[in-house]
N, C-alpha and C positions, 0 to 999 in steps of 0.2 A: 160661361166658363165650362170648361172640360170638368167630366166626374170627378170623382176619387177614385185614385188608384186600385187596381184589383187588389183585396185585404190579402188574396190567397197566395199574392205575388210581394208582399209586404213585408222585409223581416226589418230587426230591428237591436242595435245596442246600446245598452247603457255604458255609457263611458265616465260620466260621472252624477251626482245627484242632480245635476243640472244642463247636462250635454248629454241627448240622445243622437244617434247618428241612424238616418235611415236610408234603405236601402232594396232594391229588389234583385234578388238574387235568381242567376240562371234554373233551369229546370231539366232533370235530365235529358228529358224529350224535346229540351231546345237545344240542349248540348251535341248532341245525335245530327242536329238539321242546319245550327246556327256556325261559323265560323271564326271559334273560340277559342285561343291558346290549350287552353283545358278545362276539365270539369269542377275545377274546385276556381277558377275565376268568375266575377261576375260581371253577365252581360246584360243591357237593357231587357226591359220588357215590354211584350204588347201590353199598352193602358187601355184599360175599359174606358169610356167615358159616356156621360151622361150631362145634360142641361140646366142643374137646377140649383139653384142657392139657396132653398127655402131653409137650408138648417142653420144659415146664419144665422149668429147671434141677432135678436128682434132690435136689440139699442144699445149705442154705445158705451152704457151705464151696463147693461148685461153682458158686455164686454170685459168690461172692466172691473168689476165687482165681485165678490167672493163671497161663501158663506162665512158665518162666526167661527167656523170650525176651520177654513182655511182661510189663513189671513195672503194677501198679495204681499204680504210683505216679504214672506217667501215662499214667491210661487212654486208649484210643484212642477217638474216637466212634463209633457204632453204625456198621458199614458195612453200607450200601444192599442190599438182596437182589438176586440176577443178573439179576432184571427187572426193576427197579425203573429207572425215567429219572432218572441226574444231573444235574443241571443246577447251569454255574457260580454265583456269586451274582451278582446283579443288584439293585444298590439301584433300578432305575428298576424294578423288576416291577411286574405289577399288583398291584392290591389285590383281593385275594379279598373275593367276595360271593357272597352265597346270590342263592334266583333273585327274592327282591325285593329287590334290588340293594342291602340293609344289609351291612355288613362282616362279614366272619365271623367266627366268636370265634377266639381264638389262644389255644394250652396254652404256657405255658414249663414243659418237665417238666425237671423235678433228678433225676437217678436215684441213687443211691448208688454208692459209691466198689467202680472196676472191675466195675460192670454188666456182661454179658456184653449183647450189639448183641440177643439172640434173647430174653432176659427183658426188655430194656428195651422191644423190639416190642412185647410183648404188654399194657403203658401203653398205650403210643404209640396203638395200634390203637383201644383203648377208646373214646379221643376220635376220633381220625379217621372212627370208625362213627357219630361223633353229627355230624359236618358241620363238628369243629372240627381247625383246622390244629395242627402241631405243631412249635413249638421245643423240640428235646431239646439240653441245657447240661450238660455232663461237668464232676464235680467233680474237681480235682487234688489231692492229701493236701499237699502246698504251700503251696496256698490255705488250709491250715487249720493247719500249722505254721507259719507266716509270715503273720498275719492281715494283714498292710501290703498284701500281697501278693491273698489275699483281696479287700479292699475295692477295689484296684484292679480285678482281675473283677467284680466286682460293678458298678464302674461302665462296662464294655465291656461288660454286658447290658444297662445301658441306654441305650447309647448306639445296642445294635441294634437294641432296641424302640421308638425314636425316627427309625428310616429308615422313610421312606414307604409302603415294603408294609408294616408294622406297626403305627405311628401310628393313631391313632385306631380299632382296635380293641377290643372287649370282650377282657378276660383274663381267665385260669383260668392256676392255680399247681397244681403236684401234686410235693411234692418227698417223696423217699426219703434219711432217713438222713443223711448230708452233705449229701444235697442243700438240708437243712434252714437248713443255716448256711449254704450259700452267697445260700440266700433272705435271711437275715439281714443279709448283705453288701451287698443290694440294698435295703432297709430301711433299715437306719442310714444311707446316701446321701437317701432320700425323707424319714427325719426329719431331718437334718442340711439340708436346703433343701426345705423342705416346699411354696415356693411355685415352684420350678421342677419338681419332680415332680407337682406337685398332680395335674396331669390324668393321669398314669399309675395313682396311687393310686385316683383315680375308674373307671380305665377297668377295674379287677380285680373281676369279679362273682361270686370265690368261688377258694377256697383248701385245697388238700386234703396232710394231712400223714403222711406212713407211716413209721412206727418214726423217730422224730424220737429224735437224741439228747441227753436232756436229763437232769439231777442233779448231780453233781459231776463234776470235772476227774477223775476215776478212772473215771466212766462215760466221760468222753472217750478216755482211756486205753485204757482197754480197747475198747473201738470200732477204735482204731488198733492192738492187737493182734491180736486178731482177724480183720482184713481185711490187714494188711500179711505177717501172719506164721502161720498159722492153727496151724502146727505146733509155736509155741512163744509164744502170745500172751503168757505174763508176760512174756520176754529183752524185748520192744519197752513192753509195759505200765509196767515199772519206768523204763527209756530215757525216753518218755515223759514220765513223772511229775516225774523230772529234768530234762527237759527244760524243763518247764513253769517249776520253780521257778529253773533258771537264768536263762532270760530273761521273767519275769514281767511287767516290764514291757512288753513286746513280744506276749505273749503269754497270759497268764490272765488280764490287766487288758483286754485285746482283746475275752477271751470273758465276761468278765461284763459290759461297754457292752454286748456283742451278747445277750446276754440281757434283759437291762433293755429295748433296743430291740423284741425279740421280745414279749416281756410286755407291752409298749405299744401294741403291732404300729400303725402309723400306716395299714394297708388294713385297713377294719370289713365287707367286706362276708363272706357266710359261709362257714363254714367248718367241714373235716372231717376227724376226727381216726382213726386207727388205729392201736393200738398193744397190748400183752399185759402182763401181769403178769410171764412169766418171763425179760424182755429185757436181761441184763446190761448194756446201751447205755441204757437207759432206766428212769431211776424213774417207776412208775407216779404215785404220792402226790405225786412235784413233777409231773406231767402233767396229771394231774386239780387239780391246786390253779392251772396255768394257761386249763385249759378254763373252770374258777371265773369265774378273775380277767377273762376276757374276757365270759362271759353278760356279769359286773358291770357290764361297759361297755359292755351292749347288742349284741355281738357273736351272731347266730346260731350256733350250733356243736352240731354235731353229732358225737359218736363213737361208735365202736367195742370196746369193750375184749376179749381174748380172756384166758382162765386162761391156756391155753398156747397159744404159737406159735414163730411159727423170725420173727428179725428182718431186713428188710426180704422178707419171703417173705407173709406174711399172703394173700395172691392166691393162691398154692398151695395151702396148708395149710389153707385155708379159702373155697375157690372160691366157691358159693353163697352165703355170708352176705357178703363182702366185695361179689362186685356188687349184692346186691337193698339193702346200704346204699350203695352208691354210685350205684347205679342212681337210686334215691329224692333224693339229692340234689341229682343235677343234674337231676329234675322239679323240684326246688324254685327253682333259678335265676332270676331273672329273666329269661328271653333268649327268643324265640318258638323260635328256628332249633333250639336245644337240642329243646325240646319236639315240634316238627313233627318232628325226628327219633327221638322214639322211641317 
């Protein structure tokens, strides 16, 4: 995998306690040489890069894990590296452009519940070396116990993706894990008013999905055992499972609309999947019977399947094949800027 991005070319906004947007912003001395509407737009930059994965997270448990002092329950967003430029939020910003003054594509990444800010980078970066910006959106375990709750977020992201530096942008989605369902959140909103979304669902040129959790409410289960409790996943698994069936309506009637909306998915453009056979969080057989049901409906899609893997880790445990298929993918996009950058 390519390095991280140069820190020195890295700025960065909070936009809310839980949606940072990052960004690398022109430099005078490119401005001078590069062929730029103006100085106060921003244009790609050259990425550094380098070889090495070693600051991966060591296990999917160290992934997923927090100390006593910060619960996953609500994650905190990725904090900025020590030279990185924050910047506060500004709905009048510009609108980022490549240097022929087209917009430039924007990622909303979903990372999975209690990302550590130094695995979430190493997403984040992927795109920012291909000359696309990045909204990273923190799932909360809330948002997923409390689907009301959920859809509410769901529609504060589009309500951020409708402010003027991001409006009429090409999109790209890459969600991890929860991050899956909180995509879902943002779905059931674009199919529930198809004609006030319309042009965001237009503006999404491709979709990439990593260890999504999908099968039964016991794959849900256990997903929140595991990440909430690692040392004792059944005590929350069983919790869970009660939980479910005391407030059913509120909650497994929640997640099977979101289901149904995902297997509908109302954005066709393509898409790419990642996920292993040995993923407690995921039945392989209902995954592949959704890749199915999408070709069926003309959907491009593409995946990945591994025997083994660690869930949301597949980028660790399998460096090499994970980018030369992602890589491959976003050749296939429709977009120039993608391609001129790689």
């Amino acid at each position: 995998m390519s390095g991280e991005v140069s820190q020195q070319r890295l700025a960065s906004q909070k936009l809310s306690k839980s949606i940072t947007y990052y960004y690398t912003p022109i430099t005078a001395a490119e401005d001078s040489t590069k062929d730029c509407p103006a100085p106060a737009t921003l244009c790609p930059s050259a990425l550094s890069s380098a070889s090495s994965l070693s600051d991966s997270p060591a296990s999917s448990s160290n992934l997923l894990q927090s100390s006593s002092s910060s619960s996953p329950l609500l994650s905190n967003p990725p904090t900025p590296l020590s030279s990185q430029t924050t910047q506060p939020s500004d709905p009048a910003a510009p609108i980022a452009t490549t240097s022929s003054s087209s917009p430039r594509p924007l990622l909303l990444l979903l990372p999975w519940l209690g990302a550590k800010p130094i695995a979430v980078a190493k997403y984040r970066d992927l795109y920012l070396e291909h000359g696309v910006d990045v909204l990273v959106v923190e799932s909360n375990v809330m948002h997923f116990l409390w689907p009301r709750w959920g859809l509410d977020y769901g529609l504060e992201i589009l309500t951020v993706l409708d402010k003027p530096q991001f409006s009429g942008r090409p999109l790209l989605v890459h969600s991890c894990s929860i991050g899956g369902y909180t995509f879902s959140q943002i779905l059931t909103h674009i199919a529930q008013r198809p004609e006030e979304h319309a042009g965001l669902a237009q503006r999404m040129i491709g979709h990439v999905y990593d260890s999504l959790v999908v099968g039964t409410l016991e794959h849900m289960a256990t997903g929140l055992g595991r990440t909430l409790l690692p040392r004792f996943p059944g005590l929350v698994t069983n919790a869970a499972m009660f939980y479910f069936w005391l407030f059913k309506t509120h909650t497994a009637d929640y997640y099977h609309r979101s289901i149904h909306v995902f297997q509908n998915n109302p954005v066709t453009a393509p898409a790419l999947f990642f996920f292993c056979e040995n993923d407690a969080m995921c039945d392989p057989v209902v995954m592949e019977t959704v890749i199915d049901l999408w070709r069926k409906r003309g959907v491009a899609v593409e995946s990945r399947k591994w025997k083994e893997s660690v869930h949301a880790a597949h980028l660790r445990c399998h460096p090499e094949d994970y980018l030369s298929t992602f890589e491959k993918f976003m050749t296939s996009l429709p977009i120039s800027s993608l391609k001129a950058k790689m």
